[in-house]
Biopython code that builds the backbone (N, CA, C, O; Angstrom):
import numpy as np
from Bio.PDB.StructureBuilder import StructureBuilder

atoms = [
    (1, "UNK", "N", (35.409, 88.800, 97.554)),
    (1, "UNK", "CA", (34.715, 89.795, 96.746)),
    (1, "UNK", "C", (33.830, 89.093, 95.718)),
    (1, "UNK", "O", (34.194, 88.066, 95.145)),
    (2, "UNK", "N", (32.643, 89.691, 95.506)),
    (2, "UNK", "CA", (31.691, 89.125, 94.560)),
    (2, "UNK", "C", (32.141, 89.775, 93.119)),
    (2, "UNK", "O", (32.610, 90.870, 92.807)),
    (3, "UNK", "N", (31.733, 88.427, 92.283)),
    (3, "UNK", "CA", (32.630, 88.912, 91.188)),
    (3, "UNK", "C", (31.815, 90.147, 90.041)),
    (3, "UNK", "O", (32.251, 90.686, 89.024)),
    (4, "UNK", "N", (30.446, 90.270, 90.766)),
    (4, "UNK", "CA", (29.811, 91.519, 90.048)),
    (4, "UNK", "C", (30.112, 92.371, 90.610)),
    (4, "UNK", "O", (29.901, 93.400, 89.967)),
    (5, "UNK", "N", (30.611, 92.574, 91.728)),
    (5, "UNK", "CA", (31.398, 93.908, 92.308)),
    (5, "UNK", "C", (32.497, 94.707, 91.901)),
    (5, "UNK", "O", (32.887, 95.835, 92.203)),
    (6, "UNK", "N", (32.950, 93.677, 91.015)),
    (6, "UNK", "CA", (34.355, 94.082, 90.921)),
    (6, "UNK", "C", (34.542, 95.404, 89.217)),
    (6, "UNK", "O", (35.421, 95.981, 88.578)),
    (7, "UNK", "N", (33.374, 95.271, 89.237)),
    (7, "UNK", "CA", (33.150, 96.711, 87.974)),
    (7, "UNK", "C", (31.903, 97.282, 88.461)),
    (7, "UNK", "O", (31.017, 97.590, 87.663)),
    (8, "UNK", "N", (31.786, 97.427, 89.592)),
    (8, "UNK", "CA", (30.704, 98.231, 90.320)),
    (8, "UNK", "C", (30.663, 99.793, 90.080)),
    (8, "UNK", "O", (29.539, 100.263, 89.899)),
    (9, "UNK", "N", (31.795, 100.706, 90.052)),
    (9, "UNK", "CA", (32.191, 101.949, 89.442)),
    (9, "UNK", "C", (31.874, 101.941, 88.278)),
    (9, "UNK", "O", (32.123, 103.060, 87.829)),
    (10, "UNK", "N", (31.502, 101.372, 87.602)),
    (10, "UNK", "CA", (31.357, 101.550, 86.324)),
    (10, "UNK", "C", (30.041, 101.693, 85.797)),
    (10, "UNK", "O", (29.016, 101.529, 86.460)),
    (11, "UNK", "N", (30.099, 102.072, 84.313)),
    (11, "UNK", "CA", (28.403, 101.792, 83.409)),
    (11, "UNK", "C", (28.344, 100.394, 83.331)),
    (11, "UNK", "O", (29.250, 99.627, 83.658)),
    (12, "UNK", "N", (27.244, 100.090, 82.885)),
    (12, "UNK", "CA", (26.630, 99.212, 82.491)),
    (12, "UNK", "C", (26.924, 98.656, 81.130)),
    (12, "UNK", "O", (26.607, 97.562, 80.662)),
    (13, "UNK", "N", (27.562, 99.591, 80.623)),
    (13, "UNK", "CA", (28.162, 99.230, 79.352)),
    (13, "UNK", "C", (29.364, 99.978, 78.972)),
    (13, "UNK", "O", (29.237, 101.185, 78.771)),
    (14, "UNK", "N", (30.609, 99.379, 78.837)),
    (14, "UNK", "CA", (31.979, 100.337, 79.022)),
    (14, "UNK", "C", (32.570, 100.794, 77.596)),
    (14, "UNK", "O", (32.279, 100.372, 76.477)),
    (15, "UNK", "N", (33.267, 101.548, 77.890)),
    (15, "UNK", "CA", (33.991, 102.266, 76.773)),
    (15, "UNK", "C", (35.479, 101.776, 76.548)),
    (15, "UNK", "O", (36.305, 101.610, 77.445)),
    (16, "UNK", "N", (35.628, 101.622, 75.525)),
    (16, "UNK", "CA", (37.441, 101.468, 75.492)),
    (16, "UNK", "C", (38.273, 102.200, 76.402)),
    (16, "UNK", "O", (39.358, 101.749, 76.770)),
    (17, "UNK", "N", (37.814, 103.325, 76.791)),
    (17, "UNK", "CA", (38.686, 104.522, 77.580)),
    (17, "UNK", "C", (38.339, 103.549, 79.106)),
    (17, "UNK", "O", (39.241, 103.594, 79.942)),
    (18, "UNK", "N", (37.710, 103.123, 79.285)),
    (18, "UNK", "CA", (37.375, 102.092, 80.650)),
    (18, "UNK", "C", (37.821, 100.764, 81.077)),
    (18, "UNK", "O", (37.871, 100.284, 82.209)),
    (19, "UNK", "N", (38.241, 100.104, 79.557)),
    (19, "UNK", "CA", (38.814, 99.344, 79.764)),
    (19, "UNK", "C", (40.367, 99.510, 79.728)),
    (19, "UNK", "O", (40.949, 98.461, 80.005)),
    (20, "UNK", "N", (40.949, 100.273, 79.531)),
    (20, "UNK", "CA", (42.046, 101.212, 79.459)),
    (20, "UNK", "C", (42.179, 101.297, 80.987)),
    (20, "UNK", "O", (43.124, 100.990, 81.714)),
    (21, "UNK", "N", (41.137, 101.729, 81.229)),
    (21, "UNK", "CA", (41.937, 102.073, 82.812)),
    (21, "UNK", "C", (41.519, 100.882, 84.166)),
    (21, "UNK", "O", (41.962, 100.846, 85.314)),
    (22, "UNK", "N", (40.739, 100.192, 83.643)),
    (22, "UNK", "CA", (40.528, 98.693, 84.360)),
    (22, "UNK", "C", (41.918, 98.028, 84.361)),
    (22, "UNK", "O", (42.706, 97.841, 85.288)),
    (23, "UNK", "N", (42.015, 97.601, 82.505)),
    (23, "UNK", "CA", (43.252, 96.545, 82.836)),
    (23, "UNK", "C", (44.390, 97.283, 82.669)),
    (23, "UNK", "O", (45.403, 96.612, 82.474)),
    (24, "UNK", "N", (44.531, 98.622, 82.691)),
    (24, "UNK", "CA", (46.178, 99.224, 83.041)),
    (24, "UNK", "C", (46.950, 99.170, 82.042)),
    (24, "UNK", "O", (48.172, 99.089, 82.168)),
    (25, "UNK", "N", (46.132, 99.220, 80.516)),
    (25, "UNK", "CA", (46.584, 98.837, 79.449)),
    (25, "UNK", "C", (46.643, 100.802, 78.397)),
    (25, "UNK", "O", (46.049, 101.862, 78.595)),
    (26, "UNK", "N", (47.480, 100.433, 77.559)),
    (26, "UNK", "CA", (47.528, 101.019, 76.388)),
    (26, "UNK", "C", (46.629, 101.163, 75.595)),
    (26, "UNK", "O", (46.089, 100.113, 75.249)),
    (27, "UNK", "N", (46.049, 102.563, 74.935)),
    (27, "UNK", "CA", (44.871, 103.081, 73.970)),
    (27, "UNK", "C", (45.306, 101.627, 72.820)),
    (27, "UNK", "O", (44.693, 100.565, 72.719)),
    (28, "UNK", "N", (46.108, 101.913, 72.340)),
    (28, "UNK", "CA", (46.562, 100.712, 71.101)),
    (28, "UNK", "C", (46.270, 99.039, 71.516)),
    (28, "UNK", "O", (45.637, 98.179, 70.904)),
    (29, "UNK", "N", (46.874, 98.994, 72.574)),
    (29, "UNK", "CA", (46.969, 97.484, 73.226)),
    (29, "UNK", "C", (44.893, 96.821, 73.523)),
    (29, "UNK", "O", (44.240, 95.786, 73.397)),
    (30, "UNK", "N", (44.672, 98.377, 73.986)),
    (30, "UNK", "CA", (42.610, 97.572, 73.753)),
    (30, "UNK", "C", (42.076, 97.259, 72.521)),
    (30, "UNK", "O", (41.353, 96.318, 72.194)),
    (31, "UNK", "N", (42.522, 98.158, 71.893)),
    (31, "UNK", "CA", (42.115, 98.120, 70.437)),
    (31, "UNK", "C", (42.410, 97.022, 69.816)),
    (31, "UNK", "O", (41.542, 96.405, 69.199)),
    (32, "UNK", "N", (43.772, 96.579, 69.888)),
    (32, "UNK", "CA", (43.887, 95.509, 69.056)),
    (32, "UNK", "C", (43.349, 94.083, 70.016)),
    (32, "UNK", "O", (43.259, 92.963, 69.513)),
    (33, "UNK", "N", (43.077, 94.339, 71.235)),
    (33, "UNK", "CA", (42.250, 93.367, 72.185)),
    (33, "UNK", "C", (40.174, 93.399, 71.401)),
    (33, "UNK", "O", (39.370, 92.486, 71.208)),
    (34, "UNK", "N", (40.091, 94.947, 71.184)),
    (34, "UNK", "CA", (39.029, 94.227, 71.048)),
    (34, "UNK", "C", (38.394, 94.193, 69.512)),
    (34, "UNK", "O", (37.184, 94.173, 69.288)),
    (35, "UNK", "N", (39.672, 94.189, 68.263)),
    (35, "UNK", "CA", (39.525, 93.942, 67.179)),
    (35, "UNK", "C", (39.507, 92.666, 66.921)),
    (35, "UNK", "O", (38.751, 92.115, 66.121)),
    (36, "UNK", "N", (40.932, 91.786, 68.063)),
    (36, "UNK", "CA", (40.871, 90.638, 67.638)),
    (36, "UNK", "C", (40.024, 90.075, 68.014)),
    (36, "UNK", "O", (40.323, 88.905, 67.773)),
    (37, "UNK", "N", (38.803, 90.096, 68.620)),
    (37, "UNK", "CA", (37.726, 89.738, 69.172)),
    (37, "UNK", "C", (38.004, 88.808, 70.938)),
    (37, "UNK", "O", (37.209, 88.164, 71.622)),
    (38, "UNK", "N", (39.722, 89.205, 71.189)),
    (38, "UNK", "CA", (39.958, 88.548, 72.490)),
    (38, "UNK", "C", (39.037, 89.508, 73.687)),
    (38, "UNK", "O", (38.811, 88.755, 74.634)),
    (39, "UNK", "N", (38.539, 90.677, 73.905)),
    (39, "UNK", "CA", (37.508, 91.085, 74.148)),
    (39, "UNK", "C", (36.018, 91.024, 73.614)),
    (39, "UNK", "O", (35.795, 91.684, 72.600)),
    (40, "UNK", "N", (35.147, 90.432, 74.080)),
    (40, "UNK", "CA", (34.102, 90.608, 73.063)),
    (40, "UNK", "C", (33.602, 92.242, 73.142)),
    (40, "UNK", "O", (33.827, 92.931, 74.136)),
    (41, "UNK", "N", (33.010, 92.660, 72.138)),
    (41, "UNK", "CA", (32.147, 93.692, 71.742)),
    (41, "UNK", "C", (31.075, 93.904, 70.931)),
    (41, "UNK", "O", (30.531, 93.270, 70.027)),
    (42, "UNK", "N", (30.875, 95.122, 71.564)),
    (42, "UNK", "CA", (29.743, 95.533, 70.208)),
    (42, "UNK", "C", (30.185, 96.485, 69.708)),
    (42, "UNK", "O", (30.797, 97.252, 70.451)),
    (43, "UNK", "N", (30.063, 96.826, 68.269)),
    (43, "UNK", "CA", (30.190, 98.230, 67.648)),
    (43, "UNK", "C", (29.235, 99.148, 67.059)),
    (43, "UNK", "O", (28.564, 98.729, 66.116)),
    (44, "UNK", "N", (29.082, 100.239, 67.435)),
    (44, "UNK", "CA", (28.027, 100.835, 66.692)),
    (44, "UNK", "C", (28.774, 101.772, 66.190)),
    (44, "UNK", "O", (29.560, 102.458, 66.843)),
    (45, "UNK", "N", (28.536, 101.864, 64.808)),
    (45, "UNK", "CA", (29.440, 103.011, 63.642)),
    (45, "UNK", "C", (30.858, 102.275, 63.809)),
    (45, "UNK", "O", (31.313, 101.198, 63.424)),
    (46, "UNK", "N", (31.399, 103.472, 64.640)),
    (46, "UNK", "CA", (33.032, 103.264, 64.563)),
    (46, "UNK", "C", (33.130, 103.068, 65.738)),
    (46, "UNK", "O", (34.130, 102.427, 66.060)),
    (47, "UNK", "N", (32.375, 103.418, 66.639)),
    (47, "UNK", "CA", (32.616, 103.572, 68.157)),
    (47, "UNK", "C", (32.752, 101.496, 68.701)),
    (47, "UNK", "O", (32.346, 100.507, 68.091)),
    (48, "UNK", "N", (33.255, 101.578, 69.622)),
    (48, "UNK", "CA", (33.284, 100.382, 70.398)),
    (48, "UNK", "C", (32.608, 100.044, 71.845)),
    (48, "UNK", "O", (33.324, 100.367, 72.793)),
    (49, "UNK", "N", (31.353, 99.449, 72.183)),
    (49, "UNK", "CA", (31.083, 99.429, 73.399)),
    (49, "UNK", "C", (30.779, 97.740, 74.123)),
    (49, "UNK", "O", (30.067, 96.896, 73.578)),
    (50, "UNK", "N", (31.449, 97.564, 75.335)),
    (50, "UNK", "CA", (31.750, 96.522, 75.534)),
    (50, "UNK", "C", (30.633, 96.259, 77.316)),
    (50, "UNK", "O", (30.964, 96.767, 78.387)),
    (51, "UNK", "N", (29.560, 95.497, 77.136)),
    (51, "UNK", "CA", (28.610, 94.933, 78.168)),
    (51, "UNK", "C", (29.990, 94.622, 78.856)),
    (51, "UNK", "O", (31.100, 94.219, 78.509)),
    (52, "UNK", "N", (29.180, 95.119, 80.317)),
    (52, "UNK", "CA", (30.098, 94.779, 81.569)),
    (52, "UNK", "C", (30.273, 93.072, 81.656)),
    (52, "UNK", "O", (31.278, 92.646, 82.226)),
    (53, "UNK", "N", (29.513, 92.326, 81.218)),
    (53, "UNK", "CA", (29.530, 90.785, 80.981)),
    (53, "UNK", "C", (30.004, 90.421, 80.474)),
    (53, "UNK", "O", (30.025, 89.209, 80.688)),
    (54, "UNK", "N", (31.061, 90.957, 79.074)),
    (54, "UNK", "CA", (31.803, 90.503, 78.404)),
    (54, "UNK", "C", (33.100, 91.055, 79.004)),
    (54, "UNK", "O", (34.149, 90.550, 78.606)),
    (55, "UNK", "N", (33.151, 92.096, 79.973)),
    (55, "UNK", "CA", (34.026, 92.142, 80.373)),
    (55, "UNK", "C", (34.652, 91.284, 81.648)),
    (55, "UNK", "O", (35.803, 90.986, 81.966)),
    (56, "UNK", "N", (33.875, 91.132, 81.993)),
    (56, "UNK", "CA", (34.133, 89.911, 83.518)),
    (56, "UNK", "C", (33.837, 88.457, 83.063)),
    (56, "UNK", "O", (34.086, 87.587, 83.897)),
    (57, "UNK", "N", (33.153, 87.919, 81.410)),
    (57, "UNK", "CA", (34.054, 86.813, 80.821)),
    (57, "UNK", "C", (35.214, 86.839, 80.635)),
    (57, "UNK", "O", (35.762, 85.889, 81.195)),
    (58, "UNK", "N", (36.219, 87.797, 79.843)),
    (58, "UNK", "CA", (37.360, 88.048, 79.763)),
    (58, "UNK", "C", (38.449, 88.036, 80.580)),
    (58, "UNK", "O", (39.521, 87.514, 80.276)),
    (59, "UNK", "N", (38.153, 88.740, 81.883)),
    (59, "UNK", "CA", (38.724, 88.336, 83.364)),
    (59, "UNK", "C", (38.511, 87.469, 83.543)),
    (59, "UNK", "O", (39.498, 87.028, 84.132)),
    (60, "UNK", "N", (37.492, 86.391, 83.424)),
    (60, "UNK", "CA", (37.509, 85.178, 84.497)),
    (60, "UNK", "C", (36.647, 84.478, 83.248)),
    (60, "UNK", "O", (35.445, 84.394, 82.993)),
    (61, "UNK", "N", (37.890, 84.012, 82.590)),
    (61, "UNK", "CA", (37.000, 83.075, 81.621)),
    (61, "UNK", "C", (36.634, 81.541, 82.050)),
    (61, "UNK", "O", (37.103, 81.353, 83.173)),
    (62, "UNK", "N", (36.121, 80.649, 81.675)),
    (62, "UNK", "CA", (35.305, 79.733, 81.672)),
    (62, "UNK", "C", (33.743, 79.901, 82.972)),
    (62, "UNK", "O", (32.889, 79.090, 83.331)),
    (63, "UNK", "N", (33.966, 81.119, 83.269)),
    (63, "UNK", "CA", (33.082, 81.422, 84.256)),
    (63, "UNK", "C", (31.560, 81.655, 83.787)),
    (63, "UNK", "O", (31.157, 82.564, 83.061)),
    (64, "UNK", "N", (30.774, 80.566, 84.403)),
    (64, "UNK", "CA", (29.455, 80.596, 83.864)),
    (64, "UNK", "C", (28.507, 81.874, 84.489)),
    (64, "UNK", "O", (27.481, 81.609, 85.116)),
    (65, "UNK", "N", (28.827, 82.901, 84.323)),
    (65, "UNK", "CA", (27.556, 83.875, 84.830)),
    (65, "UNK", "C", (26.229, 83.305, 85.016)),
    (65, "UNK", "O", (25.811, 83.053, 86.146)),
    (66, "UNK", "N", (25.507, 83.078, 83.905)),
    (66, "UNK", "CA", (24.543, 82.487, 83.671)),
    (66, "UNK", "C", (23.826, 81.896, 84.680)),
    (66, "UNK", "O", (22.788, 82.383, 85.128)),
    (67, "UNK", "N", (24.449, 80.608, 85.161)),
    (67, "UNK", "CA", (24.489, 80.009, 86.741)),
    (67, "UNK", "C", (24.618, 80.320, 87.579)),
    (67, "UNK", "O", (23.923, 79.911, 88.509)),
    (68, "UNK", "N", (25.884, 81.508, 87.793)),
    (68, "UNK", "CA", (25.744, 82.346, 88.783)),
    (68, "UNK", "C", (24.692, 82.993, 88.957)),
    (68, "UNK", "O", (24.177, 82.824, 90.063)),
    (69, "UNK", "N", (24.211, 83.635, 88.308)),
    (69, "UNK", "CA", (23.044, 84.676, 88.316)),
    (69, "UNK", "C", (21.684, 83.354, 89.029)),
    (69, "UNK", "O", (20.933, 83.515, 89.992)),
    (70, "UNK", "N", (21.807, 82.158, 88.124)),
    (70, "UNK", "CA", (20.517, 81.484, 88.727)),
    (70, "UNK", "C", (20.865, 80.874, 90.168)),
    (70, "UNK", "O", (19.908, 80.501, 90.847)),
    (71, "UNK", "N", (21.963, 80.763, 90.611)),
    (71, "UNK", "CA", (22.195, 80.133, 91.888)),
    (71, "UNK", "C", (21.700, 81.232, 92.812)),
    (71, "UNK", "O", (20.988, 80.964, 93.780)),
    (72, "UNK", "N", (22.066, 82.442, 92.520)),
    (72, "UNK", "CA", (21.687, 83.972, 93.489)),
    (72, "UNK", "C", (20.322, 83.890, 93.547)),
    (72, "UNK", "O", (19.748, 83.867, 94.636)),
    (73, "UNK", "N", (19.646, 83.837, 92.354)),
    (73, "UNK", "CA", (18.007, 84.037, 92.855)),
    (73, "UNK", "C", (17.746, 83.102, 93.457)),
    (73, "UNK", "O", (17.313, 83.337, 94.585)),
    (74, "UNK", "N", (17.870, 81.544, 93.024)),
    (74, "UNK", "CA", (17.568, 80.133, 94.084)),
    (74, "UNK", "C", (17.696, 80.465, 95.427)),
    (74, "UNK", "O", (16.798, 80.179, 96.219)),
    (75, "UNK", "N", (18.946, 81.167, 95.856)),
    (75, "UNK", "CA", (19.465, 81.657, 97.008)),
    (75, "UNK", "C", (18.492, 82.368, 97.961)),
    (75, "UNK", "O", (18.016, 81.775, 98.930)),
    (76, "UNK", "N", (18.208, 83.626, 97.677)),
    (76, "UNK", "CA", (17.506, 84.526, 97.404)),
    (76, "UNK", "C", (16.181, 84.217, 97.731)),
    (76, "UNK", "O", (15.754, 84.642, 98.805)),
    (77, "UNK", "N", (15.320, 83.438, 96.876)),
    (77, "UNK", "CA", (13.926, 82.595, 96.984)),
    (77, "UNK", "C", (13.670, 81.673, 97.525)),
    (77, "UNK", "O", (12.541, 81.191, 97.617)),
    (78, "UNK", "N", (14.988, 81.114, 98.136)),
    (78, "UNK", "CA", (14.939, 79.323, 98.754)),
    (78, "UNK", "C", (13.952, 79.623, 100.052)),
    (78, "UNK", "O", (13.732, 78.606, 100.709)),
    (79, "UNK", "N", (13.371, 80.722, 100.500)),
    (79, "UNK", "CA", (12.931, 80.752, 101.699)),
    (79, "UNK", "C", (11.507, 80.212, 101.689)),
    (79, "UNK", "O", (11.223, 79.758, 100.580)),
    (80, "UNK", "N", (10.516, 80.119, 102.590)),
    (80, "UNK", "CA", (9.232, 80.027, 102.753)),
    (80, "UNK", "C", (8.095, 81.349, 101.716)),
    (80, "UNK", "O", (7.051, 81.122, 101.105)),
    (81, "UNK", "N", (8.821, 82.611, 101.878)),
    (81, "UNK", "CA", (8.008, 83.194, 100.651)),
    (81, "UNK", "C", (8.274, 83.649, 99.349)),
    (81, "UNK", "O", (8.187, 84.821, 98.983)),
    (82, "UNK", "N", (8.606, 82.670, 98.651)),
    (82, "UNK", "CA", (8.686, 82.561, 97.314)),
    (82, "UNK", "C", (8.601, 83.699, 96.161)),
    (82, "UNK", "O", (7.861, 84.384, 96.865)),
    (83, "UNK", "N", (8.709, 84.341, 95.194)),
    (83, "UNK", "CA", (8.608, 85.915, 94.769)),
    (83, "UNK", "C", (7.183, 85.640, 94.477)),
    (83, "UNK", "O", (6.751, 84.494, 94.599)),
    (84, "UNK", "N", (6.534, 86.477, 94.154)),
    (84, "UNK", "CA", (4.923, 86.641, 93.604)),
    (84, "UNK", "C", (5.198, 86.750, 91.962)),
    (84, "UNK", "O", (6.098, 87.506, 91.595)),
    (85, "UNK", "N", (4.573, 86.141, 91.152)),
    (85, "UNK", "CA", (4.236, 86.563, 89.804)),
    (85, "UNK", "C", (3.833, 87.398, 89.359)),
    (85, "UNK", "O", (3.674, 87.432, 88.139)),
]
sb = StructureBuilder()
sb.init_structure("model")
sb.init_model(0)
sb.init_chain("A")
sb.init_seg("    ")
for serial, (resi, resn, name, xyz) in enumerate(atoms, 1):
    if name == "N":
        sb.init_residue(resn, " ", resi, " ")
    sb.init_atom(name, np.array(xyz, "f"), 0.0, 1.0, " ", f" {name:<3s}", serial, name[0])
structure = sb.get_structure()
């Protein structure tokens, strides 16, 4: 399984109530996941919203997305017609 697949059901940007039901966890138990900053987030007001990228660092930490993402396009483009500008 590709590891951007694996929150494919989802937004693009998740809610505590999502990560709740991803990792099978407790309303309390996210919260204090993503106060202590062991989830990363963002907050706007009071609300909490967490990029699907910080969520699949968290699952699979030391995992360079970044690279991933550039190995896919290399992939992708390695052919004879190259993308257009």
């Amino acid at each position: 399984m590709n590891l951007y697949e694996v929150l494919i059901d989802y937004p693009d940007v998740l809610t505590p109530e999502d990560v709740q039901e991803i990792l099978h966890l407790s309303r309390s138990t996210v919260y204090e996941l993503l106060m202590g900053g062991v989830i990363k987030s963002i907050r706007i007001g009071k609300k909490y919203r967490i990029p699907k990228l910080y969520m699949l660092q968290f699952l699979y930490p030391g995992t360079d997305f970044f690279d991933l993402e550039r190995g896919k396009r290399e992939d992708e483009y390695s052919g004879d017609n190259p993308p257009s500008a």
